[in-house]
N, C-alpha and C positions, 0 to 999 in steps of 0.2 A: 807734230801739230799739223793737222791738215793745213794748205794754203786754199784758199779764195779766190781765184782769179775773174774776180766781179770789174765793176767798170771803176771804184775806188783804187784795186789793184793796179790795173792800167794808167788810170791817169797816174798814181803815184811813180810808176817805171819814167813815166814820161815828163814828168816835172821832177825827176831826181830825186826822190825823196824815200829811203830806207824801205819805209813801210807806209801802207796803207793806213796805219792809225795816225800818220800828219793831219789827216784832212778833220778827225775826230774831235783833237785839240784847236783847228781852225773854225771851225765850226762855232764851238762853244766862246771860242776867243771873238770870234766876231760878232755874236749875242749880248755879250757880256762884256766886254774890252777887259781881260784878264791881266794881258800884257802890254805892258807900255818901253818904249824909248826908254833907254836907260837903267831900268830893270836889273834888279840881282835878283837871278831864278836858281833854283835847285826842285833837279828832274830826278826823283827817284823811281824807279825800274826802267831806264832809258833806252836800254838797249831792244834794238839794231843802231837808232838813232834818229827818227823821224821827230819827235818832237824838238829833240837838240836843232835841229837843221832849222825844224820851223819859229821856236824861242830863237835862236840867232839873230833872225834876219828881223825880231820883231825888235829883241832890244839894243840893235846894230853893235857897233863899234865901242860904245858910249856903257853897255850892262856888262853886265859878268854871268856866265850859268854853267853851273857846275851838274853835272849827271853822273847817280851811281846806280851802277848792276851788278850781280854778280853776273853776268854774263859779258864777253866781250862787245866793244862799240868797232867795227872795223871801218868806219867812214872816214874822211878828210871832213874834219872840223874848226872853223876859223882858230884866230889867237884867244880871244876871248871866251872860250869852251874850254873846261877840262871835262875831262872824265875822269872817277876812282873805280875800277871793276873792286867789289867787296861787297859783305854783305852788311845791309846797313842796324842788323840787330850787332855787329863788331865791330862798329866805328863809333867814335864818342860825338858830342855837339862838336867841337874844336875840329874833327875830322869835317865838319859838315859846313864849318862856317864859308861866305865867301867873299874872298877877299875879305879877311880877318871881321866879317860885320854879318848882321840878318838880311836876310831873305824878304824880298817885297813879294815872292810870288813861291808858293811848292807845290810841284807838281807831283803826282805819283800815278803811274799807270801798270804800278805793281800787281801783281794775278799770284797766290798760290799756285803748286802743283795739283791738277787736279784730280780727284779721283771719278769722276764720274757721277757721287751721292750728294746731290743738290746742297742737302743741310749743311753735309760737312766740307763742303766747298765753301759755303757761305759763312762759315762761321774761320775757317782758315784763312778766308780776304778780311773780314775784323777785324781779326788778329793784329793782320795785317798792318792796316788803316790806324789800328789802337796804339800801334808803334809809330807812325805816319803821325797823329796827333800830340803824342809823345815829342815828338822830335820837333813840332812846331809851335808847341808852348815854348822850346827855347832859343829855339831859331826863326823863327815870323814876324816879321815887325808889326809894330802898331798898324792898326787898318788894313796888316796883310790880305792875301789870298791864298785861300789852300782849295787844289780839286783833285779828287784822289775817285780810280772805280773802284766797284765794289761790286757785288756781285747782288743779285736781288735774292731776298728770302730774310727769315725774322730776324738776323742780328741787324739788317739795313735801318731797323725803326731806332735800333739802339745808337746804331752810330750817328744817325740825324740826330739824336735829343744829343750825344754828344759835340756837337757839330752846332746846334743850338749854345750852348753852355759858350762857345769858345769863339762866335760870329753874330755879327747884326744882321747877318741876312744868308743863311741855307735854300738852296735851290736844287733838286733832282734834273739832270739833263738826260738825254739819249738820245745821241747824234743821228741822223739817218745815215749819217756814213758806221756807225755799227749796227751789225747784222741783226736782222729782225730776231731769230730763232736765241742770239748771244743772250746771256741772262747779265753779262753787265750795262752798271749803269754808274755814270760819275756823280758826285756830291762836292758843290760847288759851295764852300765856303767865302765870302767876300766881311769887309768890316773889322779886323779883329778886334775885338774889345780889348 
């Protein structure tokens, strides 16, 4: 994966934070107030760990948030953060709960492997997302938040109407701190019915 060393890069090195996509989830979070104090989040594709770092300090002392990858987290992360490296199509809900209760907030910054073919990129982040969905019809609480990217192209219409079905209020974002040329884009769920 190529790196980007743009001015999101730098400031990220310089305020501590894993990766350049902290500021992504900053962004939208301060549009929106996604996350609040106190907060139980679960961060699915979390790793390096920049959103862990930045959900931390949102829902301090006081939340719980839990992040899975299959990829390693190698950061210093308070008491209140776990991580499970696994993949979360081979964890059950019970693997996912935190602190034995639902999720006020889930996050997913999940990506396929890519191949390079637009379509079937776009249809392998669905997939995606449709497990993402899946997993928050049983783990989301009432009036939760789900924001998950996705990648732009024809299944994005379908995951909105799904996204509709399961929220009082769907929203397309595109941070300016993601790359103009990047074809994703997240889908902010808020409301849960």
């Amino acid at each position: 994966m190529k790196k980007i060393k743009d001015h999101y890069f730098h400031k990220a090195r310089k305020n501590g934070y894993a990766a350049r996509s902290a500021y992504k989830l900053e962004e939208i979070d301060k549009k929106y107030r996604i996350i609040r104090k106190g907060n139980a989040v679960l961060d699915l594709g979390c790793s390096p760990g920049s959103w862990l770092q930045y959900v931390s300090k949102k829902v301090g002392e006081s939340g719980h948030v839990l992040g899975v990858d299959l990829q390693p987290v190698n950061i210093s992360l308070p008491p209140h953060v776990k991580v499970i490296q696994a993949d979360i199509f081979e964890l059950t809900v019970n693997d996912l709960q935190i602190e034995g209760g639902l999720a006020d907030v889930i996050l997913s910054d999940m990506a396929p492997k890519t191949s390079g073919i637009q379509t079937a990129d776009a249809q392998r982040s669905y997939m995606l997302n449709k497990k993402v969905l899946d997993l928050a019809d049983d783990l989301l609480s009432q009036q939760g938040t789900l924001l998950v990217k996705a990648f732009q192209g024809k299944p994005l219409d379908e995951l909105r109407s799904d996204f509709r079905e399961m929220f009082d209020q769907v929203k397309l974002c595109k941070p300016k701190s993601s790359r103009s040329e990047s074809v994703e884009i997240f889908i902010l769920g808020t409301g849960r019915k």
